[in-house]
Every structure is written in C-alpha cells, then in structure tokens.
C-alpha positions, 0 to 999 in steps of 0.5 A, a space after each residue: 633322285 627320289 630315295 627312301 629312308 635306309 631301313 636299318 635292321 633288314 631282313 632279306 628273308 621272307 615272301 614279302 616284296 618289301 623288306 620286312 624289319 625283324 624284332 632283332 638282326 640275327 648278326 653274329 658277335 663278330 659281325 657286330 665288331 665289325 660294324 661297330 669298329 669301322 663306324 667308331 673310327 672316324 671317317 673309316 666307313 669311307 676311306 680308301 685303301 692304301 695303294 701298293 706304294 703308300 706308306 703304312 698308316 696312310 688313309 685318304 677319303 673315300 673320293 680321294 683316288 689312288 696316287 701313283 707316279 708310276 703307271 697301272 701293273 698289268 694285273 691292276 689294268 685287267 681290274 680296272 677294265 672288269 671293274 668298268 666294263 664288267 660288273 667284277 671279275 669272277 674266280 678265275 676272270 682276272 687270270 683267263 683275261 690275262 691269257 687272251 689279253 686285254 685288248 682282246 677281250 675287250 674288242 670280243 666283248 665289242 663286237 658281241 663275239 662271246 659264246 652263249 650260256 646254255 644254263 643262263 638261257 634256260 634259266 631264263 625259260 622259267 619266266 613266262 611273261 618274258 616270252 610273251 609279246 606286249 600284246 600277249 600279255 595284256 590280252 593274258 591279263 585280260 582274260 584273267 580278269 573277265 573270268 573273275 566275278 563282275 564284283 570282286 572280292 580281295 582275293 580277287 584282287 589280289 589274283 588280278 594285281 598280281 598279274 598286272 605286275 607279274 612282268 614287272 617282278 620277272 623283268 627285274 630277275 632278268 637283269 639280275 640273271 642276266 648282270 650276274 651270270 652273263 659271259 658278255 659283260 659289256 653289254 651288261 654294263 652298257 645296258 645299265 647305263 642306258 637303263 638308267 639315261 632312259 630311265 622309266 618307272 615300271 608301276 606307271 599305267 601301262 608301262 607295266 604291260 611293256 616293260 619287258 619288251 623295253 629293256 629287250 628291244 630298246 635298251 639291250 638291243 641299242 646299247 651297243 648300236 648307234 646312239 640315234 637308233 636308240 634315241 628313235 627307238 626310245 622316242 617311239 616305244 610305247 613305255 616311254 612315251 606313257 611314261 612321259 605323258 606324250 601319248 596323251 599329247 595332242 592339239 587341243 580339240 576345235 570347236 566342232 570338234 567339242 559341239 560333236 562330242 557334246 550331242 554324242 554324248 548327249 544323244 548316249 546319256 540323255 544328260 545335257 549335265 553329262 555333255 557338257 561335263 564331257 566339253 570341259 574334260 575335253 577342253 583340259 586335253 591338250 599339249 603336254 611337254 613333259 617327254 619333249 622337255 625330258 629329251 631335250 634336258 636328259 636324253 640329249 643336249 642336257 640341262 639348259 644347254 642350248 634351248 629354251 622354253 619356247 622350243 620344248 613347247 614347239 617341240 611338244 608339238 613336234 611331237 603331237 600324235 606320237 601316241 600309244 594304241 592299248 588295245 591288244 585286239 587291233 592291228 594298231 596295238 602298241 606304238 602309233 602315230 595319229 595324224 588327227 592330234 598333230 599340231 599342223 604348220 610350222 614349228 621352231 625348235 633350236 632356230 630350224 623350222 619343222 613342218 610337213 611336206 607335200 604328200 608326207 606323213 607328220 611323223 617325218 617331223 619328229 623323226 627328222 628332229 632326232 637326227 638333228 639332235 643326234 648330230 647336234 654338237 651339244 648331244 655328242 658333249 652331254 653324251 660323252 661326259 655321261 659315259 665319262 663320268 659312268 665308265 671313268 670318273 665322277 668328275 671327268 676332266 674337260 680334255 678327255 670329254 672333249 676328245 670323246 665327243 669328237 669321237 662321238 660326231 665322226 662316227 655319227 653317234 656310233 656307240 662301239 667307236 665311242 666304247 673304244 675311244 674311252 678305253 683307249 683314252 691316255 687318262 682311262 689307265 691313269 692311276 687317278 682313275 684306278 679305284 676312283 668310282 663308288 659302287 652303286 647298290 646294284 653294283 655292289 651287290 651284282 659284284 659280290 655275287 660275282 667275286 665268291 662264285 655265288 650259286 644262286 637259285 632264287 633272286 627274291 632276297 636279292 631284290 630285298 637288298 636292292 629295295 632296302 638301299 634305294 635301289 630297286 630296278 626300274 622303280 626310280 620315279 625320277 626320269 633322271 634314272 639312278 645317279 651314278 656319283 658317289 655323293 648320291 649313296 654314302 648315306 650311313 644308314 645305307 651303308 649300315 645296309 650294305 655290310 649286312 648284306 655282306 655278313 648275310 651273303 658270306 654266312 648263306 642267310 640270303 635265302 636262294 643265294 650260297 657261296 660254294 664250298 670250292 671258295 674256301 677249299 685252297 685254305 689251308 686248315 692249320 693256318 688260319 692267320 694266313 686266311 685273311 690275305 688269301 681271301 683278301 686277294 680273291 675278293 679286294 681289288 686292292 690291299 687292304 687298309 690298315 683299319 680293315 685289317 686289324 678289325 679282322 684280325 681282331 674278330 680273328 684273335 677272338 674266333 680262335 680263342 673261343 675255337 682254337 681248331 676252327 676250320 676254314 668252312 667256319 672262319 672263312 665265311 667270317 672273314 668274307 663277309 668283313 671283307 665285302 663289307 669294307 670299304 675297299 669292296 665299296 670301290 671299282 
C-alpha cells in the first residue's frame, strides 16, 4: 500500500483539498491529557479493552482478541454483526436489530429487502456530475475548455482543472453520504470490499471521466451479485482497463503497417525526420501485461498461485483489443473491443489454449477465459480468504477458509451464498473473532459519525480526515487497493490523527459536521460522575479498560474542580471525544 507521511497537527477546516497544518492545534487542556496519558503508558495506545469476564487490571495488545470460554450475549452478536456487515450501529440500531432479530436483519440486508432514504436521496441530487453519464461528462468538459481562450492563463486553468476533476470530489461524497446514512448497510460494506479488490486510482488519465459510473455500474451493482459478473463487468469498464494499461495493449504493428504510417506522415508534414520519429513510436506499441498479471495476481488466483510468467504473457494476449473508445461524439465511446490489435492464433494460459472460432469475434476468448477463472478452485480459495480476513479476522483459520470456498464453487461464484455462509460460519460468533479487527481510517471515521448520530451537512472536513490518515477515496496508487490488517494503520503518528479527530467531532470543530444536542439529553445534570458510563454504553462496544477509564475520570475530576456545576452540554462533548479516541473504539 503507498502511505503518506501521518501529518501531525491537523487542521480539518478550511477550503483547501489538502489538510492545512496550523501554527498551533487548537486542542482543549483535557484533550491534550488525554493524548498525552494514553501515549505515557506503555502499549496503552494499543491495548485492548478487557471483556465482561476479565479480571480488573487485565490488558492485552491490541491483536490479541477477547477470550471467553462461554459464547457471545445476544447484545455482543448484534454488535458484532453491525460491526462486520455495517459500519456500526447507530442510536437506536442495536435495540431495533434486537426486535426484529438477527437473522432477520441480515437475510433483508441480503436480499436488498431495505426501504430507501428520501433525504439521502435528495442529498444526493445536489451533485451534478453524478447524474451525468461518462459521455456527458467528458463532452461537458469539453465544451468548457473550447470556450476558454486558445492561450489560457492560470485562471483558466484553474477553471478547467477544476472541472477535469469535479467528478472525482462528488464521487467521494457519494460513498461517504452513502456509508453514513444508507439503511442498507451490507451493501455499503460489501462495496468497500470490492472497492478495494478492484482497486483504481481516480486522477489516472481518463479514469477521472468514468469513475462515477464505476463505483455505480460495476462495484455497487456487483457487489451483492455474482462474483463472475463483477470480474466481467470490471474487466470490460473503460476505468479499469486505463488504469491497468490494457487499453493500450495490442499486437505490435507489421511492417506494412509502419511503411503506411511513415508516407502518412511524411505526405501530412512533408518531414522525412517526422515519419520516421512517428516508425520508432510506433515500434514501441505493443503488449502490455500489467491489467493480465493484475487479474490473475489480485483479482482472482492471488499471488503466485497457480500461474507463471509465460501465461500473463499469453493472457496479455488474451486480452489484446480490450481497448477503451474516448471519443464522447462516437457511438463506440466507452468500452470497446477492436479486432484490428488482437494477437491472432493460439494462446496458452493456466495449460488450455484460447483461439477463435470460425465466424466468432475475438472478444470470446478473453470472455471465456473469465468464466474459466471464476470456476477455477484457486479463485474460489484466494476469494474466500479475502472476505474471511475483511468480514472476520486478519488471520482466518485454514478450515473455515476451506468451508467458504466450497460455498463459493457450488454456487458458481454467487456472492449472497457466500455472504451467508460466513454469517452462519460455527467460527463467525466465536469470541476469538469478537472485537478482533482494527478499524481502518475510513472505518473509524464512518463509525463515529454513525454512533453520535452526527448531522452532517458538509463532507470537506471529512475528506481532510480521510487524507491526513492515508486514506483517501479512490486515491491508492497501488492496484492492491487499501489493506484491511491492523499492521497496515497502527502507525503512532496516524493514530496521533485519529484522536484529534475524535477531540475535533465530539467538540463540533469538524466544520459541516455536529452531534446533535439529543446525544447527551438522557444525561443526568446533577450526576456527572455517572456521565462517563452512560456515554460509554452508547459509543463502545465493549467496557472500557482501566487505562481508558482513569484518564477520563482524571480529565473529570479536573472539569469540575474548575466548574463545579458544569452541565452535560459542557462535560459531554469532553468525554465523547476521549472515548472515540480510545482504543476500544479502535476495534470492531
């Protein structure tokens, strides 16, 4: 995963994209307890709450899962469940998945079976690139720049660079809108997955142009399909194959081909250098094996699983002519297929050989190669221990692997099956899997605008906080996507981040974003040493450990010496940011 350097001292205000580093962090007295307590205590920036049944004083690093000999309460299964196939409860989750049961809910998450949300919907109609087609975009584009002057000054610039990547900001607002608010959690969660399995970075070339349709068509569409009609789908969209380079993959030119191109050129420019400066470019043009290697490595067998070098080449040529058309006046705009650069006659990929039939298109080879793979035991295994490792646990154990890929091959890929499989998984509810995962920035955040009911109007502080923690939405510049083990994001400095970002939401400094007043209104005024647990049974998952719970009580002991009657509205904020920030919250 490419990560940036943690910004320490981060301001989520301002218009900037970028997060902006302010002369000094604006971070109350009892904030700066707070950080500074839990990074004093050895390994207490990654430790792990106790459980119900742990004797006082007990702590265990953060890898260490909650040990129970008995099973998991029913309140701790509806938590785990919202912690794997939601992104967290909200006020009021926990109790309405209690009533309707567990089984339940998650069967109507399945099958879609979930009303919509008219105010997310509308929020939603605000951005206009997101109801244009690619086509309409690019031309909208266009337009714009042809009306600008033929020698453009910055400002002109500026106006067009803003508009070549006006979609690439609305999209990101879309997936946020869509994992805070959205009723039909599972596919929020299931999209993040595949988001990331099919990873593409959104400022490549034209990708910028195509992105939106991506994460509606391709990753929101398949998600909760059948995994061979998202492979297709992926392998065919115009985003991904820029962004893997196959829609500059061809058969190297012939030699007629380059005498052509050298008398075109020399007849247009009247430049026998210029012909052939144009031969030896088009010399250069030729096979690219980045998307075939990429398929094979991250999308389907895994690395070094079952292949070699010689079948990405071959695959490669699989896969010739699977090109993109940007011309938004053609019919052909978008995905295309051009006979004229596939490598013609037989190929040998995994030990089958692909060539085309009499009176067929070439397309059918790379098309029949992706059924192959989706049927292929190795996908069904690299597959299943992915979602194991996202849904369950860092490392899965082998068995449970093993019995999710069987569900995997007899149902052809079906990706609900295989949903349900894990779900109903003996190991799923074990309490070795309970609070074992770490929160990803983009987990983190989505889950603490979810657990305080925060009423969010604008999503730019937001975005900042995802960018200051290495996070930002489709900007990985790695084809792994964003990795979902713990190891990848415990860096100090990023977790440094994290707690301001916790102090900034609980206090209403995240500019558009505010927990709502209603949050703290079942506090009671004249007993704000019972504040702490109440608040802690709203936002953690689990009890707090004793580290967590002293620093609070300090930061406690300190407000009320300075305001003996202080009120909730004061106080509470306090006490929510310390506990979004603690390492419990860290966990799902």
């Amino acid at each position: 995963m490419i990560r940036r350097s943690p910004r320490r001292g981060i301001s989520f205000r301002g218009s900037s994209p970028e997060p902006v580093m302010p002369r000094s962090f604006p971070a109350s007295r009892c904030s700066s307890l707070f950080l500074l307590s839990l990074l004093a205590l050895p390994g207490a920036a990654f430790a792990q709450a106790p459980a119900q049944n742990e004797e006082p004083g007990q702590e265990r690093a953060i890898d260490a899962p909650i040990i129970s000999n008995e099973g998991l309460t029913q309140t701790q299964r509806i938590r785990h469940v919202l912690s794997r196939f939601a992104f967290g409860p909200t006020p009021g989750l926990v109790e309405e998945v209690r009533k309707i049961g567990l089984e339940k809910w998650f069967e109507k998450q399945l099958a879609g079976g979930v009303s919509s949300d008219y105010a997310l919907t509308e929020r939603l109609r605000q951005y206009e690139t997101l109801q244009m087609s690619p086509k309409e975009y690019l031309a909208w584009v266009r337009s714009l720049r042809d009306k600008l002057p033929k020698k453009r000054k910055p400002k002109d610039n500026r106006i067009l660079n803003s508009a070549r990547n006006k979609m690439r900001g609305e999209v990101k607002d879309y997936v946020l809108w869509q994992a805070i608010y959205s009723r039909h959690q599972m596919l929020e969660t299931c999209s993040d997955f595949f988001r990331n399995h099919f990873s593409v970075e959104s400022a490549k070339g034209a990708v910028r142009y195509f992105i939106a349709d991506w994460e509606k068509s391709v990753i929101r569409a398949g998600a909760l399909g059948k995994f061979g009609d998202l492979l297709e789908a992926s392998a065919k969209h115009p985003a991904m194959l820029v962004y893997l380079d196959n829609a500059v993959s061809r058969r190297p030119p012939s030699k007629a081909e380059l005498n052509k191109l050298k008398a075109r050129v020399r007849v247009r420019t009247r430049s026998k250098e210029r012909a052939e400066e144009s031969v030896e470019i088009a010399k250069q043009r030729g096979l690219n094996e980045n998307y075939a290697r990429e398929l094979l490595e991250l999308h389907t067998l895994g690395v070094d699983n079952y292949y070699k070098q010689r079948d990405v080449i071959e695959l490669a040529k699989v896969l010739t002519g699977w090109t993109v058309d940007g011309n938004p006046e053609r019919k052909t705009f978008g995905f295309r297929f051009r006979q004229d650069m596939h490598v013609r006659g037989d190929k040998y990929v995994l030990g089958r050989r692909y060539r085309t039939q009499s009176g067929e298109s070439a397309i059918r080879e790379g098309e029949r190669f992706l059924r192959f793979l989706v049927g292929h035991p190795g996908t069904a295994h690299f597959i299943s221990w992915k979602l194991c490792r996202h849904f369950v646990r860092d490392e899965p154990s082998d068995a449970m692997v093993e019995r999710i890929a069987q569900v995997f091959q007899k149902s052809k890929g079906d990706l609900p099956s295989v949903y349900r499989a894990i779900f109903r998984d003996p190991e799923f509810f074990s309490p070795d899997n309970f609070q074992s995962k770490f929160k990803r920035p983009f987990e983190f955040i989505v889950s603490a605008l979810r657990v305080t009911g925060a009423e969010v109007k604008d999503l730019s502080g937001v975005r900042r906080a995802l960018m200051a923690l290495s996070e930002p939405l489709y900007e990985c510049l790695d084809p792994t996507g964003y990795y979902d083990q713990a190891e990848a994001w415990k860096d100090p400095g990023v977790m440094a981040i994290r707690w301001q970002f916790a102090i900034q939401l609980a206090r209403g400094r995240i500019p558009g974003v505010k927990i709502p007043e209603s949050f703290y209104e079942d506090l009671h005024p004249r007993i704000p040493n019972a504040w702490k647990d109440q608040l802690a049974r709203k936002i953690l998952p689990v009890s707090m450990g004793d580290k967590t719970s002293a620093v609070i009580d300090s930061m406690i002991r300190s407000q009320l010496e300075r305001r003996p009657r202080a009120r909730p509205s004061d106080l509470g904020p306090l006490i929510v940011g310390m506990l979004l920030g603690s390492p419990e919250f860290q966990r799902q």
